[in-house]
C-alpha positions, 0 to 999 in steps of 0.5 A: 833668723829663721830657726829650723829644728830637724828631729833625729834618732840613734837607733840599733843597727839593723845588720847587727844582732839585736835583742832585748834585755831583762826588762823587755827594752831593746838592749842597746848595750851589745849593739852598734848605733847610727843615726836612723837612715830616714832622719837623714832626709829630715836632715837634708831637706831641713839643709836645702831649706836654710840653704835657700834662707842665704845664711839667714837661717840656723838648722838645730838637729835634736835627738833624745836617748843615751850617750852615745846617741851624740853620734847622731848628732855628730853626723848631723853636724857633719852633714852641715847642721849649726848646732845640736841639743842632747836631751839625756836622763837617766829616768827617760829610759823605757819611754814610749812613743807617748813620752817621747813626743812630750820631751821632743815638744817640750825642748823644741819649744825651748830652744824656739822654732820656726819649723820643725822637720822630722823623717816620716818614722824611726828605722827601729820602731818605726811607728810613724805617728811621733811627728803627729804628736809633737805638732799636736803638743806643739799646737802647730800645723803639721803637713806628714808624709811629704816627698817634696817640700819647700818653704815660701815665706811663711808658708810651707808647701809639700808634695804628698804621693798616696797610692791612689793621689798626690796632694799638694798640701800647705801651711802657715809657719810656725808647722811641723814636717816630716819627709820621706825617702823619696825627698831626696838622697841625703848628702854625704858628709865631707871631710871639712864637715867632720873635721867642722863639727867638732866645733859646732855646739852640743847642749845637754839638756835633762828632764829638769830643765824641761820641766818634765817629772819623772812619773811622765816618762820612761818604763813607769810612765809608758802608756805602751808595754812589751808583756813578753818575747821571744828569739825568732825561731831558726830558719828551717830548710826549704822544700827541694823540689827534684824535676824529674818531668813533673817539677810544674805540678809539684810547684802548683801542689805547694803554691796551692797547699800554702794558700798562695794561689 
């Protein structure tokens, strides 16, 4: 059996108002969460993968956060994921991009993989180096960035689009991928892949059954802080540029005195 772990992420919605709260964290109270949109080609390609394996493969979908990062999984399921693992803990709240690599590697070991598969970033941190991490903790290959991929027997080819090339890269499982919003759109879920998830398994997992203390994680353990922030301040009327004959040159003048041309 081939065990495929797709990493996912509950993140803040972005139509939705969000802030921080007192201790400079996204204040994730007073806003609606989904699963991120760039996870959900993590999901489909992880899906496409197993699907070519003929029922000889188990797609894992794994999030960290707070309750109601399930949701995330719950879509993940829908879409035709197996299983799903929670990884929840009071003291992971304020972890960075560092701690959450460290948790990510720590429970994808446990719960065993061949390949692991990730979205190329986060929609609401969108960093891009956690894959990078969790293959270096993990000690495996990684091939990031891919707009195609595919598995070969125990090898894992991808497609790279740069702005200057394309490459074609490769590596020897067990390795680490994350894809891009150009592998594919991600499939919705059907009514009998909702109704079928409620049934799928969800463990949850704390800190203690990764073996990971309290020191490493969260705000106390972050090698990355905010020290401050602010509202972003209101938009402003624009210039209204009245033609009257000479509406080029007045354009030319304000292109030209904001630096644009």
């Amino acid at each position: 059996m081939v065990k495929i772990v797709v990493c996912v992420k509950y993140v803040p919605d972005a139509t939705g108002d969000r802030h921080f709260a007192d201790d400079l964290t996204v204040d994730r109270d007073d806003v609606d969460g989904l699963l991120s949109e760039l996870d959900e080609y993590a999901v489909e390609q992880a899906l496409q993968i197993a699907e070519n394996y003929d029922g000889d493969a188990e797609v894992i979908a794994l999030t960290v956060g707070p309750e109601d990062a399930k949701d995330a999984l719950r879509k993940a399921l829908s879409m035709g994921a197996d299983k799903a693992v929670h990884v929840e803990d009071d003291d992971l709240h304020g972890t960075d991009l560092i701690g959450t690599s460290l948790v990510l590697a720590k429970a994808i070991e446990k719960a065993g993989f061949d390949l692991v598969v990730s979205g190329m970033a986060s929609t609401d941190g969108t960093a891009g180096v956690v894959p990078a991490l969790v293959a270096e903790r993990l000690g495996v290959p990684q091939a990031t960035l891919l707009s195609e991929v595919s598995v070969e027997g125990g090898t894992v080819k991808g497609r790279r689009d740069t702005d200057a090339a394309t490459e074609q890269v490769e590596a020897s499982l067990p390795a680490l991928v994350s894809v891009t919003d150009r592998s594919g759109e991600a499939r919705y879920p059907s009514f009998k892949g909702i109704m079928a998830a409620k049934k799928k398994p969800v463990e949850s997992w704390d800190l203690s059954d990764l073996d990971i203390e309290a020191y490493q994680v969260g705000l106390d353990g972050a090698w990355t802080k905010v020290d401050s922030a602010a509202q972003r301040p209101a938009r402003t009327v624009g210039t209204i540029v009245k033609d009257e004959g000479d509406g080029g040159k007045q354009l030319a003048e304000f292109l030209a005195g904001q630096k644009f041309v």
